[in-house]
C-alpha positions in Angstrom: 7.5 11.0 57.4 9.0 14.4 57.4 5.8 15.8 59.9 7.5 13.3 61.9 11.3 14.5 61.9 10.0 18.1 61.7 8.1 17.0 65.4 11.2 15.0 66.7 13.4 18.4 65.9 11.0 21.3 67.0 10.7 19.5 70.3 14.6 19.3 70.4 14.9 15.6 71.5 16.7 12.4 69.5 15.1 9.8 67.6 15.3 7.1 69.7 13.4 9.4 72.9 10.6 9.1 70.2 8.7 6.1 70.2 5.3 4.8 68.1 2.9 2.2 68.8 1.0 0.6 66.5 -1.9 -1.9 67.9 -2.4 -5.4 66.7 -5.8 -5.1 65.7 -4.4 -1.7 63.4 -5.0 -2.9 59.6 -2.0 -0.2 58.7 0.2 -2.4 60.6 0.5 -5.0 58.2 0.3 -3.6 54.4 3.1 -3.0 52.5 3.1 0.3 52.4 3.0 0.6 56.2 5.7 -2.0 56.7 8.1 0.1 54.5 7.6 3.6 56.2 7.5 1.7 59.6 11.0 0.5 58.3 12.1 4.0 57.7 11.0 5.5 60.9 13.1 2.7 62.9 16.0 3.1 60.5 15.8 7.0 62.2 16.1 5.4 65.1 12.3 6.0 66.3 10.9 3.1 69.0 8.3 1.2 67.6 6.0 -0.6 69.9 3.5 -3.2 69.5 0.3 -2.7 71.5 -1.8 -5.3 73.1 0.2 -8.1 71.9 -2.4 -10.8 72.4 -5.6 -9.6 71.8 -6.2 -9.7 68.4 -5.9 -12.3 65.4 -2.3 -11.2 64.0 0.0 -14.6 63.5 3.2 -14.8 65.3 5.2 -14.5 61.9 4.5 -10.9 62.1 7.0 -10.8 64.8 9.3 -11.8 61.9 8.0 -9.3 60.0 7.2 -6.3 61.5 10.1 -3.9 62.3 9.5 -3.4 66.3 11.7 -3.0 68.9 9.0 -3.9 72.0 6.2 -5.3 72.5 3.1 -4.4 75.2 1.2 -7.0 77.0 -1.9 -6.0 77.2 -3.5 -5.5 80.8 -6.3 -7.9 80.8 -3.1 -10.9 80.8 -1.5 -9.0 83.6 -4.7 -8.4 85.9 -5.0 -12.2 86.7 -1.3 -12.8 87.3 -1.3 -13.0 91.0 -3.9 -15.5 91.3 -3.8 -17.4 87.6 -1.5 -20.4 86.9 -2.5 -20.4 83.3 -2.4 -16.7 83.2 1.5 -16.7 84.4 2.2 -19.3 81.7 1.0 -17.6 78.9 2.8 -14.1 80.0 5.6 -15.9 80.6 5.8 -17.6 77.7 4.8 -14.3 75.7 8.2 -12.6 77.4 10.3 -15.5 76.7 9.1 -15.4 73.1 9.8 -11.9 72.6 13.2 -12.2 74.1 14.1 -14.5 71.7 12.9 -12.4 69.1 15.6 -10.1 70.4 12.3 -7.8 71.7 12.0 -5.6 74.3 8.7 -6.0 76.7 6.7 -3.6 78.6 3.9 -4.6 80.4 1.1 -3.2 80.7 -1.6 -2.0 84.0 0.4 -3.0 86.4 -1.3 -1.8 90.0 0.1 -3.6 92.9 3.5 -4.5 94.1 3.1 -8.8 93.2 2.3 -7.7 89.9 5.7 -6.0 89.7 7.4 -8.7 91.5 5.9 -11.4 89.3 7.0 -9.5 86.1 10.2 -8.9 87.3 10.9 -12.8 88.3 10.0 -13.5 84.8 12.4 -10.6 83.7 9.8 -8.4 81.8 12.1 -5.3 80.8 9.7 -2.7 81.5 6.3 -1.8 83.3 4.0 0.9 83.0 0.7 1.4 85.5 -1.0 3.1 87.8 1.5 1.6 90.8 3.4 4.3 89.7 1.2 6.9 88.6 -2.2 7.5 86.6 -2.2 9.2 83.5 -0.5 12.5 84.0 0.0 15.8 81.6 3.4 15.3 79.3 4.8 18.2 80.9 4.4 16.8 84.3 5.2 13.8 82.9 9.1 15.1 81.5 9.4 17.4 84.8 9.1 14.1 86.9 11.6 12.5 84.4 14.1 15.3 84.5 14.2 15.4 88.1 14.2 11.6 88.8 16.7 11.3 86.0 16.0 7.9 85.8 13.8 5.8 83.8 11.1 6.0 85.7 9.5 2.6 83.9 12.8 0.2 83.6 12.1 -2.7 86.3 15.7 -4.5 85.8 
C-alpha cells in the first residue's frame, strides 16, 4: 500500500488519475485479504477496474462485492458487434447491468467507427482501441493528453 502512495506522489498526480485493474480470472481478486486492501486503495480515491468482465467463471455477486468503480468488456464481445444479434444483446445487457450497479464501463478493442457508434447507442461510458491509437509509450501517451486536454477515451 504505501509503494503505492509513495508512486502516486513521486509522479506528482491525485489519486483518482491512478487507476488498477484487476482481471476476472485473478485469484487475488476475491480473498479477503485482497478485498480489504482493494477497499483501502479506493477509499484513496484510486480507480479500480475490472478486466475482461465476461470471460471467466466469477459470479455476478462479485459485482456486489468487489469495490470497483468500472468495468472492461472484453474485446472478443465487442469484435462481433457489427454483425451479431446475440452478441449486441449480451454487451448490452452487460452495460445495462453495470449501470445499475452504479458502474462505469469501458469497452474494450474497439477498431472501426460502427463499433463506436454501436457502443455509444447503448451508452457505454468509455472506449479504448486501436480506432484511436495502438499501444503508445506513457510519455507519448500524457503529451497527447496534455495537449488534447481532453479525455481522449470518454465517448458521451
Amino acid at each position: 500500500m504505501e509503494h503505492i502512495k509513495r508512486a502516486i506522489s513521486d509522479a506528482q498526480i491525485f489519486p483518482w488519475q491512478f487507476g488498477i485493474e484487476i482481471t476476472e480470472n485473478s485469484p487475488i481478486s476475491f480473498t479477503s485479504n485482497s478485498l480489504h486492501n482493494l477497499r483501502r486503495l479506493r477509499n484513496l480515491g484510486i480507480k479500480i477496474a475490472l478486466d475482461d468482465f465476461g470471460t471467466g467463471y466469477s459470479s455476478l455477486a462479485y459485482l456486489q462485492k468487489l469495490p470497483i468503480h468500472m468495468l472492461k468488456i472484453d474485446k472478443a464481445f465487442v469484435d462481433s458487434l457489427a454483425f451479431n444479434e446475440k452478441q449486441q444483446n449480451f454487451v448490452h445487457l452487460i452495460i445495462k447491468l453495470a449501470h445499475n450497479f452504479g458502474l462505469k464501463v469501458i469497452a474494450e478493442g474497439v477498431e472501426t467507427e460502427t463499433q463506436v457508434e454501436w457502443l455509444s447507442y447503448c451508452h457505454c461510458d468509455y472506449i479504448q482501441g486501436y480506432i484511436f491509437s495502438r499501444p503508445i509509450p506513457i510519455d507519448e501517451a500524457l503529451r497527447l493528453a496534455v495537449c488534447r486536454k481532453v479525455d481522449i477515451t470518454k465517448i458521451s
